[in-house]
C-alpha positions as CSV (number, residue, x, y, z in Angstrom):
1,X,32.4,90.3,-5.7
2,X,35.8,89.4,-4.4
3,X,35.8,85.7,-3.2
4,X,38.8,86.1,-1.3
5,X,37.7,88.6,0.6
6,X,35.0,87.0,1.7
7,X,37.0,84.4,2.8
8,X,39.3,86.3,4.6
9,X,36.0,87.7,6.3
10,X,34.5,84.7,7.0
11,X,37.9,83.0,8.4
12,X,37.6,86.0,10.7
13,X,34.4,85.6,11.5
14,X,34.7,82.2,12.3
15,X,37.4,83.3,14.9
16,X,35.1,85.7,17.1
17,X,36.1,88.7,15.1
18,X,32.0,90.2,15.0
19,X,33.1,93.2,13.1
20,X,34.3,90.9,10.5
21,X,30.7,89.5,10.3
22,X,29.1,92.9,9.8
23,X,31.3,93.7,6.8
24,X,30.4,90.2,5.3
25,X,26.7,91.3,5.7
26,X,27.0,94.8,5.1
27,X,28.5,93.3,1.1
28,X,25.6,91.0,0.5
29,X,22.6,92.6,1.7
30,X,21.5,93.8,-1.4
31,X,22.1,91.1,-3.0
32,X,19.7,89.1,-0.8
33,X,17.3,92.4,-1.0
34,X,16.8,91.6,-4.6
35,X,16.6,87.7,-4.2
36,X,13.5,87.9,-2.8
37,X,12.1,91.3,-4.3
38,X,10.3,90.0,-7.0
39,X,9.7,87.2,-4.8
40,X,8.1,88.4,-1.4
41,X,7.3,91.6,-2.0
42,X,6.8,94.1,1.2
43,X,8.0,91.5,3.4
44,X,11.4,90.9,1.7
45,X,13.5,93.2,4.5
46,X,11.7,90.9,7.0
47,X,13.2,87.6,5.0
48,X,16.4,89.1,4.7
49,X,16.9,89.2,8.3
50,X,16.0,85.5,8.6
51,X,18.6,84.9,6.1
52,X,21.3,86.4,7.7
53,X,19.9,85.3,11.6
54,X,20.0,81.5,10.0
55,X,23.7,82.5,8.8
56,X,24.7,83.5,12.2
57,X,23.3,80.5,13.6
58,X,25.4,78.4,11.1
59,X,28.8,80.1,10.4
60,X,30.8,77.3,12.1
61,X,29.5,75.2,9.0
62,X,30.2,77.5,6.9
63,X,32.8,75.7,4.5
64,X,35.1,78.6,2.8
65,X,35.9,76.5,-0.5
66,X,32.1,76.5,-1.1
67,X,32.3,80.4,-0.9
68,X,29.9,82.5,1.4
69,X,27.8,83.8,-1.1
70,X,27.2,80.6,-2.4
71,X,26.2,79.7,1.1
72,X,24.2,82.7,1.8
73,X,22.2,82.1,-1.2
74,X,21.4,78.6,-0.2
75,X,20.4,79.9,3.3
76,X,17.9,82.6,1.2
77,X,16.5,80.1,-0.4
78,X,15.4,78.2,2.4
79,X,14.1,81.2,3.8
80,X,11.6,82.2,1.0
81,X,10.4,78.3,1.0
82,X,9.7,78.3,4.6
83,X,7.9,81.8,3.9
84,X,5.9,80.1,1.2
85,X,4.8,77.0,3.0
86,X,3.6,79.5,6.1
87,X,1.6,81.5,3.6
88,X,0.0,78.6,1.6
89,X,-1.2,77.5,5.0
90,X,-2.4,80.4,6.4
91,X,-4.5,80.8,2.7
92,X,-5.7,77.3,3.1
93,X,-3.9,75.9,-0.2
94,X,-3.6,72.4,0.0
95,X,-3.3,71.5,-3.4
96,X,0.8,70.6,-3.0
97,X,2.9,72.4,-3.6
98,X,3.8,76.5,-4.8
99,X,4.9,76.2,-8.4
100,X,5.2,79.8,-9.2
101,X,5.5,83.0,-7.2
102,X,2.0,84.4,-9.2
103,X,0.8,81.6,-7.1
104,X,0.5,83.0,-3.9
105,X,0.3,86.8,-5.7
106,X,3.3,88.7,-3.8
107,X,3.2,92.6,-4.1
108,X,4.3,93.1,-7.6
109,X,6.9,95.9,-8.2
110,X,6.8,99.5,-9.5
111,X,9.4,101.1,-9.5
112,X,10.4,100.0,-13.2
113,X,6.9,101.7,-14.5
114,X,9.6,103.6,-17.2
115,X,10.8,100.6,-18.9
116,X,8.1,97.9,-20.7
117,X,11.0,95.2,-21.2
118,X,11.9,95.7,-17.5
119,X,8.0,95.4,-16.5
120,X,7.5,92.5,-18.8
121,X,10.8,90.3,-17.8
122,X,9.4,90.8,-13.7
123,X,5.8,89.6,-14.8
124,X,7.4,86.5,-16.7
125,X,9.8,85.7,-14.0
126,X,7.2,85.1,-11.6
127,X,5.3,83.2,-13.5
128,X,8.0,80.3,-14.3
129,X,8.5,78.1,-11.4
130,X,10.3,79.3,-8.4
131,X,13.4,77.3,-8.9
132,X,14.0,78.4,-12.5
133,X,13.0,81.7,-11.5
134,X,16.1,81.9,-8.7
135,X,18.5,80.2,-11.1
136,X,17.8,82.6,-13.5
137,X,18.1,85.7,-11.3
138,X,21.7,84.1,-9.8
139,X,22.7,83.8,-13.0
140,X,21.6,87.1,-14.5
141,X,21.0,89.3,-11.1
142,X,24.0,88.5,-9.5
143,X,26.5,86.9,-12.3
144,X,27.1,84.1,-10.2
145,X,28.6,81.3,-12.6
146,X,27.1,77.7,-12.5
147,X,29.3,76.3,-10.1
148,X,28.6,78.8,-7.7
149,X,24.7,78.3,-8.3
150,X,25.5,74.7,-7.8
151,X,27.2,75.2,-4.5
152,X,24.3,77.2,-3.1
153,X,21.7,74.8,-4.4
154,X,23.8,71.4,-3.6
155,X,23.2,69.9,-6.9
156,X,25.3,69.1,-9.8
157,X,26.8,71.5,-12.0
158,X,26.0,69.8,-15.1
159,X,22.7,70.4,-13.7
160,X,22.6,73.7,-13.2
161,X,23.7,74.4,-16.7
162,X,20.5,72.1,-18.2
163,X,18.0,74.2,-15.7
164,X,19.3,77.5,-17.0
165,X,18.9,76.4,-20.3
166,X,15.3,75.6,-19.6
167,X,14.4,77.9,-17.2
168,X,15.4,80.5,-20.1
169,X,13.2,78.7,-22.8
170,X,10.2,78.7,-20.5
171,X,11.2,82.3,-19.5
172,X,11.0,83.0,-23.3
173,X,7.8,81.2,-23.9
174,X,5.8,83.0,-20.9
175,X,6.7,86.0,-22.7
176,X,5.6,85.2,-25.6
177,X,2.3,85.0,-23.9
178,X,2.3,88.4,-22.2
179,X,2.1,90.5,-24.7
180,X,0.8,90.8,-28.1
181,X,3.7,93.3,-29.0
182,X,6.1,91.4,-31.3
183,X,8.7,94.0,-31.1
184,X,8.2,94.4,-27.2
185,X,8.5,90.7,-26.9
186,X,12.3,90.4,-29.3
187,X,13.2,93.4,-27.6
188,X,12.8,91.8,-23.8
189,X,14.0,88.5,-24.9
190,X,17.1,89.6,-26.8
191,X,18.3,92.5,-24.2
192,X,17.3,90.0,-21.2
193,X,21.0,90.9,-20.1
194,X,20.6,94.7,-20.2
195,X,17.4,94.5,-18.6
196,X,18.4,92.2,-15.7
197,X,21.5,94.8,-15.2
198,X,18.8,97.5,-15.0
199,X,17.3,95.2,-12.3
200,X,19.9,94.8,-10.3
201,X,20.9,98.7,-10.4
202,X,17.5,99.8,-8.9
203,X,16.7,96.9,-6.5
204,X,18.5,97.3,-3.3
205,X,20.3,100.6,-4.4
């Protein structure tokens, strides 16, 4: 994704130029579709919309040196909390709060039925908790580097760096514990590149 074209978007944006804001959508939206895929399931193009509404409402705050995407992302994740504190209520869980997405039990996917590693690295990313899970699908998903993740987040970047490093461990460890399948299990953890490019090919596409 081209940063400075974003920018120059957003700048004209930012000046009342609406067609400008359209283009700047139209290049993320399936980006966003995927951030909450695994995430929300069937209401995910419901979610997206609230992204993008809660963008529009904030684009004079928008700071270009943060980068939009960066911003968006930050905005999406906001989004999928609020959606998750709405549903824990309305399911009467009051035990604090949503650790993992297999918490609240979205819609799993299946459209990946053809490829076990690609089946097995959804099932373990929603069973980590939610932060590590969208750190890890920044990183991987969407190839944004840790700065960027930092930006969206508004943590440190050293940070960032020590949560990929766990959230890929515990990744790695849920796994481990899906399947009985040594060679399934190496073969998911080792490719978890090639299979998170497969991801991001079909979601959204």
């Amino acid at each position: 994704m081209d940063r400075d074209d974003d920018l120059e978007l957003l700048k004209a944006w930012q000046g009342g130029d609406d067609v400008a804001g359209e283009r700047l959508f139209r290049r993320h939206y399936r980006a966003v579709l995927r951030f909450f895929h695994n995430k929300a399931g069937p209401q995910a193009p419901d979610l997206v919309q609230r992204t993008f509404l809660g963008c529009l409402e904030a684009r004079a705050r928008i700071r270009g040196e943060t980068g939009f995407r960066a911003f968006l992302f930050g905005v999406a994740r906001n989004v999928l909390y609020d959606h998750y504190r709405i549903a824990r209520r309305d399911r009467d869980h009051d035990g604090g709060e949503v650790v993992s997405v297999e918490d609240l039990r979205p819609t799993p996917t299946s459209i990946f039925a053809a490829a076990r590693e690609v089946e097995l690295l959804l099932r373990g990313l929603r069973r980590i908790p939610i932060e590590g899970q969208i750190i890890l699908e920044m990183y991987y998903w969407e190839g944004m580097r840790a700065r960027e993740i930092a930006d969206a987040l508004e943590i440190p970047e050293n940070t960032v760096r020590t949560k990929i490093r766990r959230a890929r461990l515990r990744l790695e460890e849920v796994i481990a514990e899906l399947t009985t399948s040594p060679d399934l299990r190496q073969s998911t953890i080792e490719g978890i590149e090639t299979w998170a490019g497969r991801i991001r090919d079909v979601i959204g596409s």
